[in-house]
N, C-alpha and C positions, 0 to 999 in steps of 0.2 A: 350592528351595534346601535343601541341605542341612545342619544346623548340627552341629559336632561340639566339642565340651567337652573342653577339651585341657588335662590335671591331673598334679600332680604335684608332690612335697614337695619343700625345700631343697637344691641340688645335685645334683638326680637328672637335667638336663639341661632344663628345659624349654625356655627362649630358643631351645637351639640347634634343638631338635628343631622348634618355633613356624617359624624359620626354613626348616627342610626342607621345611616342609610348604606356605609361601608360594614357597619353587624348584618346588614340584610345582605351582602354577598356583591354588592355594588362596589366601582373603583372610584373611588371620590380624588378630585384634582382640585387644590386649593391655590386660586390667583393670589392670595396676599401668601403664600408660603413661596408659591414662585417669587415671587419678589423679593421676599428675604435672601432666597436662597442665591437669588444674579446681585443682590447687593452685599451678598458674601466676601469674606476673601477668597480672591480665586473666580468670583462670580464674575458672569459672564457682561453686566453692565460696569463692572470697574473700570475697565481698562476706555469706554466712551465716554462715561464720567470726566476720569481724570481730564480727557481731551475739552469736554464741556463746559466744563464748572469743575476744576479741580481743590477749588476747596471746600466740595461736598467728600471726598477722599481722605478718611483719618483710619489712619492704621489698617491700609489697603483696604477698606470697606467704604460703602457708599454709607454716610451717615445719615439718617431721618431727621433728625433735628438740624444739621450743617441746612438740609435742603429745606425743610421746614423754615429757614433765618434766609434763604435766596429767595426763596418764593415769595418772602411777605417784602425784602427789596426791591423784585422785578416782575412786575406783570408780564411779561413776558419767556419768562422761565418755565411755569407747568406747560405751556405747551413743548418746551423744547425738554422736558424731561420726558411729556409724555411719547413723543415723537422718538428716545431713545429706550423707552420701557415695553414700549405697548408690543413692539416687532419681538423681543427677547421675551414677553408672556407669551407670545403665541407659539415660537416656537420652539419652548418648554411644553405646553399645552400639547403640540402635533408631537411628538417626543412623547409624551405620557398616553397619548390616544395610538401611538403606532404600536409603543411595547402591551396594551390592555388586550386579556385575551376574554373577558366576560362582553356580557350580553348589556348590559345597563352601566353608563361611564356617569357618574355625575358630577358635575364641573361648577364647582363653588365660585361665583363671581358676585362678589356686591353691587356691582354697577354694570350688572348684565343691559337693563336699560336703555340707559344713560348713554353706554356706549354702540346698542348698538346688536350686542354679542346676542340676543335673542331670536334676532336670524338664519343664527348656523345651529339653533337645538332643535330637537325634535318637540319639544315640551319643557317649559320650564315653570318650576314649585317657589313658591314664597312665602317666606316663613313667617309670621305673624301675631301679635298681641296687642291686647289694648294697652296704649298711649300712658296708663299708669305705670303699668307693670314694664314696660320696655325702660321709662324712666327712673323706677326703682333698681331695678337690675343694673342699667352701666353705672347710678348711684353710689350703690352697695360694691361693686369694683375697686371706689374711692382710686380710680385714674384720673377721672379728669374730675371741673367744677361745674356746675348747673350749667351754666353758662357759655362751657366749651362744649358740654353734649346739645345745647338747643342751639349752636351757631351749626355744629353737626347736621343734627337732622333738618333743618334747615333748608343746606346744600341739597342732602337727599330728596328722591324722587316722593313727595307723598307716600305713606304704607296702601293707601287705600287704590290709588294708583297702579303700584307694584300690584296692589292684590288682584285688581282691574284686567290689566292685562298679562296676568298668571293662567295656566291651565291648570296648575292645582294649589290650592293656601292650606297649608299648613300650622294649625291653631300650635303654639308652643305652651300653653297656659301650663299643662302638665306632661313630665315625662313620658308617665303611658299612654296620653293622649295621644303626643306625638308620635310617640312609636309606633302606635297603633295605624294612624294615619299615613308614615314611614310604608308602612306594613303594605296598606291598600295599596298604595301605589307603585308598590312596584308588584306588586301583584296584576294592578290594571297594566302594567306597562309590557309585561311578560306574556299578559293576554293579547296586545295589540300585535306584538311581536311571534306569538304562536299563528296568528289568523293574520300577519301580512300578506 
């Protein structure tokens, strides 16, 4: 099995791209979907929650904004979220790589990076566009204001960076483009994996 670390900052396309690459026959595992999914009701981070910060818990669910209102009171709080998050992505993540019966697993993580997680892939792709068009896109979303997307990428690792230490970048400019290049790579990847 091959595991490929699928990265890439704020509007630079990655869902769609995640997507391509599950049309190409690939098993795509999405960290921010596991996260929704343990801050479910019934998810599996509720019940540490509650114990943690229980007034991140409204209506048996971990709320994003309750926690979004702790974290800007206590510096000290993202780390102790991330100390009860990071253990319950991983293993949802071992959970999703134990039931995958294909050859190419691609594991969507934004802050593959950042945290670290670029260690345990065999190769990881970054998805990529010019600095206009990344900012027209989460724009044209009308979610957030100029000014909450540039404190965003900000945080973020540089694109160029990301693209830096990528084995493959991924231009998103155009669909076909992308897909196209989707295409290559797992073609190259199937190749390395025929001639292990």
């Amino acid at each position: 099995m091959f595991l490929l670390g699928l990265t890439g900052s704020i509007g630079m396309g990655k869902s769609t791209t995640a997507a391509m690459f599950a049309d190409a026959g690939c098993a795509v595992w999405d960290a921010d979907a596991a996260v929704h999914r343990l801050y479910a009701k019934g998810g599996a981070a509720v019940p540490a929650f509650l114990k943690a910060f229980p007034d991140a818990v409204i209506d048996d669910e971990v709320s994003r904004p309750a926690l979004k209102k702790i974290i800007a009171q206590d510096a000290t709080a993202l780390k102790q979220i991330e100390a009860i998050v990071h253990p319950l992505v991983g293993e949802d993540r071992a959970g999703f790589l134990a039931g995958s019966t294909v050859d190419i697993v691609v594991l969507d993580i934004p802050l593959i990076f950042e945290t670290g997680g670029n260690k345990h892939m065999d190769a990881v792709a970054c998805v990529s566009v010019s600095g206009e068009i990344q900012q027209k896109r989460v724009m044209d979303r009308g979610m957030m204001t100029l000014e909450q997307f540039e404190n965003i990428r900000a945080k973020q690792m540089p694109n160029d960076e990301k693209c830096a230490l990528s084995d493959y970048v991924i231009e998103t400019d155009t669909l076909d483009h992308a897909r196209a290049q989707v295409q290559a790579i797992v073609a190259d990847i199937k190749r390395k994996l025929t001639h292990a």
